[in-house]
Backbone as CSV, one residue per row, in Angstrom:
resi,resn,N_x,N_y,N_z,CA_x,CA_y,CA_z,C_x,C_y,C_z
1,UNK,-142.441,92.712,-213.159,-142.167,92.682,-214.577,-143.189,93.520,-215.335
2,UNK,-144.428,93.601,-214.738,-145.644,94.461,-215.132,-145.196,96.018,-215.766
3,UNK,-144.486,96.223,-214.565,-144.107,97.777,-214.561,-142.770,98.121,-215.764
4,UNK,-142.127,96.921,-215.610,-140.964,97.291,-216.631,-141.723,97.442,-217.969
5,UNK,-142.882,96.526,-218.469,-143.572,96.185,-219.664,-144.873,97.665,-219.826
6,UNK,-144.796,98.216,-218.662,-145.858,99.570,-218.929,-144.554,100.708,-219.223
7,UNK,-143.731,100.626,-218.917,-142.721,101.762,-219.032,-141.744,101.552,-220.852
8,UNK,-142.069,100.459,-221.259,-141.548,100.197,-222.453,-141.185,101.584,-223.284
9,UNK,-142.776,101.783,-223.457,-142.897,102.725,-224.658,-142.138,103.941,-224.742
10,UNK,-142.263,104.576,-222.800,-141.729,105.562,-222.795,-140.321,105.548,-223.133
11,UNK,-139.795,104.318,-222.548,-138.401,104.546,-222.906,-137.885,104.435,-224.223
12,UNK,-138.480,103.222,-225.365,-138.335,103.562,-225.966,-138.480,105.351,-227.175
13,UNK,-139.437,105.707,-226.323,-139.562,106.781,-227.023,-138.188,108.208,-226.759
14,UNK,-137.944,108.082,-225.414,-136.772,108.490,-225.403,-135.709,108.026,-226.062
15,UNK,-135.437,106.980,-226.422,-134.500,106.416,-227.254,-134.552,107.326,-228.387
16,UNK,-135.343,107.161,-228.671,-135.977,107.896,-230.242,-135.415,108.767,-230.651
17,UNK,-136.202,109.911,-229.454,-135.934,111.017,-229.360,-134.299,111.368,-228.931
18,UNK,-133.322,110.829,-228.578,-131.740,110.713,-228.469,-131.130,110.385,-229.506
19,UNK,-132.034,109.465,-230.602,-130.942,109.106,-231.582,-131.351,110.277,-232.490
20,UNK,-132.968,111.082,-232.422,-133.045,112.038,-233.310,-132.177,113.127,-233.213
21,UNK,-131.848,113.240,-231.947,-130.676,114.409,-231.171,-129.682,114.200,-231.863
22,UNK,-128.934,113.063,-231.858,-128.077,112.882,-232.369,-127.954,113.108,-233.763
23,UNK,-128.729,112.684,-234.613,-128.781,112.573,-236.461,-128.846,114.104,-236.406
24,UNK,-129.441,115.361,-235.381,-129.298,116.674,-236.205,-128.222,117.511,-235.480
25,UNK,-127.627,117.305,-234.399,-126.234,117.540,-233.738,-125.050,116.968,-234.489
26,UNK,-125.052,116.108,-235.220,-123.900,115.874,-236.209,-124.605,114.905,-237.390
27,UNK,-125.068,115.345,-238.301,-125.727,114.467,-239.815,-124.697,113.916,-240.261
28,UNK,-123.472,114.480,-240.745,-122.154,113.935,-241.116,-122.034,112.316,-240.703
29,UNK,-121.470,112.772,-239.417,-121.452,110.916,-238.799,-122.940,110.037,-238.840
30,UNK,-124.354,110.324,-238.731,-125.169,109.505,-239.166,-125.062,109.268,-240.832
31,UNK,-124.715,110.036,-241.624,-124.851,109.721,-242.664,-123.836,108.685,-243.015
32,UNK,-122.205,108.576,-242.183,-121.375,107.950,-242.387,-121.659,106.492,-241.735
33,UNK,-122.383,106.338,-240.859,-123.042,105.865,-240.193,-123.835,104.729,-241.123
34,UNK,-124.768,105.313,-241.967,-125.713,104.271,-242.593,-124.881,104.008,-243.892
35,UNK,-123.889,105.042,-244.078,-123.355,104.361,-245.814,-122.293,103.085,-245.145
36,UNK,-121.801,103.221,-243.903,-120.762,102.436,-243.539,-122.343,101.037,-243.081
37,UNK,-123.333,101.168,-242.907,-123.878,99.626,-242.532,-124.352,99.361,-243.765
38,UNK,-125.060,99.865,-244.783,-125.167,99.284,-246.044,-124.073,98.648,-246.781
39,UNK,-123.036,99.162,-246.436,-121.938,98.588,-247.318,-121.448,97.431,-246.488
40,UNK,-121.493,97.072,-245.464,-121.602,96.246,-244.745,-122.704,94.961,-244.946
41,UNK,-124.179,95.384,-244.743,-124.857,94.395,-245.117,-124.779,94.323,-246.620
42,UNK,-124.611,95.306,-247.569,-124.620,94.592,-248.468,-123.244,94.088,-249.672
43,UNK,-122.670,93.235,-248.426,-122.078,91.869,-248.962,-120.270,92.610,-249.452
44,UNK,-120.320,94.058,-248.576,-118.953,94.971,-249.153,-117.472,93.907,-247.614
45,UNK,-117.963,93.487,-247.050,-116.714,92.138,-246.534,-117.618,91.183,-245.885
46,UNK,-116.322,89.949,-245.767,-117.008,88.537,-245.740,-117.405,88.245,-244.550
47,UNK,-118.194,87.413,-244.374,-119.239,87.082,-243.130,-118.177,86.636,-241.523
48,UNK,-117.536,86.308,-241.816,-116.376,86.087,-240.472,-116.027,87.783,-239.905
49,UNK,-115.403,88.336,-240.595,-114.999,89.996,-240.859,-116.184,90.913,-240.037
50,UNK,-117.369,90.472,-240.954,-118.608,91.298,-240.420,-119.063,90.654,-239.381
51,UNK,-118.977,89.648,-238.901,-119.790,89.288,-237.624,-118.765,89.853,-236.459
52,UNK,-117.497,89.592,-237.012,-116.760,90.425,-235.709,-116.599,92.068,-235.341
53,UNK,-116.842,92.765,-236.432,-117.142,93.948,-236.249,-117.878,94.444,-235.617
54,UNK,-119.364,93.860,-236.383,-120.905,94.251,-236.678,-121.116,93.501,-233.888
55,UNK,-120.381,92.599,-233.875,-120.387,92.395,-232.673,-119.611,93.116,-231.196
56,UNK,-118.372,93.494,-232.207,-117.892,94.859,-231.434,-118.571,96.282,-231.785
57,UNK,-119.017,96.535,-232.685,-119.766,97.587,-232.882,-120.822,97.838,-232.043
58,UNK,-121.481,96.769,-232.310,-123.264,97.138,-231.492,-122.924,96.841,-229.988
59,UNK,-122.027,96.821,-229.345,-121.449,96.912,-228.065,-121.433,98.058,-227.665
60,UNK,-120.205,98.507,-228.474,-120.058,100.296,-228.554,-121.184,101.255,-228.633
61,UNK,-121.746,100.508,-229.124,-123.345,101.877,-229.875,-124.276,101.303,-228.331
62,UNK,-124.182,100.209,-228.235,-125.183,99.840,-227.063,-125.019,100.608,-225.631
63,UNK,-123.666,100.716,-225.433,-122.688,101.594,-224.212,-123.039,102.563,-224.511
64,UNK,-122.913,103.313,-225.716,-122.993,104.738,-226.230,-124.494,105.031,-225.615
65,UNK,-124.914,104.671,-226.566,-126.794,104.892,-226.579,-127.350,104.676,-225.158
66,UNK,-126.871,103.518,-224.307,-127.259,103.761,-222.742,-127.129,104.629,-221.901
67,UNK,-125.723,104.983,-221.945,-125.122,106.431,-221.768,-126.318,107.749,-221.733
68,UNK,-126.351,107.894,-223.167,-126.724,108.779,-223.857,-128.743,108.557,-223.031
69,UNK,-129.195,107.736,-222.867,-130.450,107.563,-221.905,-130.825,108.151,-220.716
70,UNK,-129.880,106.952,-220.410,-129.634,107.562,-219.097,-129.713,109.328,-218.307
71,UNK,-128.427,109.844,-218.904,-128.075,110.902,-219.180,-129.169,111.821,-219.198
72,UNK,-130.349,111.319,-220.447,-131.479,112.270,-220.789,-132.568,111.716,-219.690
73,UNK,-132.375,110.702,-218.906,-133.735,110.257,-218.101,-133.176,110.914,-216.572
74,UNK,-132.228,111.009,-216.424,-132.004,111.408,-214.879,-132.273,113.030,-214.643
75,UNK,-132.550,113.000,-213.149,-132.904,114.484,-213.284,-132.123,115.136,-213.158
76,UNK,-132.354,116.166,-213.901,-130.815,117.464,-213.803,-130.603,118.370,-212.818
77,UNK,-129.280,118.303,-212.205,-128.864,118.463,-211.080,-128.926,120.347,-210.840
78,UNK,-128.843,120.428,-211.509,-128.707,122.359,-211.508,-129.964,122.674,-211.087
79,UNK,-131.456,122.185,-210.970,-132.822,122.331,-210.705,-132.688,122.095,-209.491
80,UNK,-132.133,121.618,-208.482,-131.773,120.997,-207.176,-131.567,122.475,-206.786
């Protein structure tokens, strides 16, 4: 468990660095992105509505974004 807890940072930092990839490979959809969760958290449909979304959503983004890790952590095969 040591090793998973020393490797944290890095991964998070790749994270980082993937979602920054992302926000300048298409700004459009991040921007649609944060106006669609503000209007969300703030109070634009009712709490039944948003918990079922907001729970299929962060599924999707969670799949997405692992994907998208992964992807950037494995080594690239063309260097082989």
């Amino acid at each position: 468990m040591s090793a998973e807890v020393a490797e944290l940072p890095d991964a998070l930092e790749r994270a980082r660095e993937t979602v920054e990839r992302a926000m300048q490979d298409d700004p459009y959809l991040a921007t649609a992105a944060a106006l669609g969760a503000g209007f969300l958290l703030g109070g634009g449909l009712t709490r039944s509505v948003m918990a079922l979304l907001l729970g299929a959503g962060s599924r999707f983004v969670a799949a997405w974004l692992g994907e998208q890790i992964l992807e950037a952590s494995a080594p690239d095969e063309r260097e082989s």
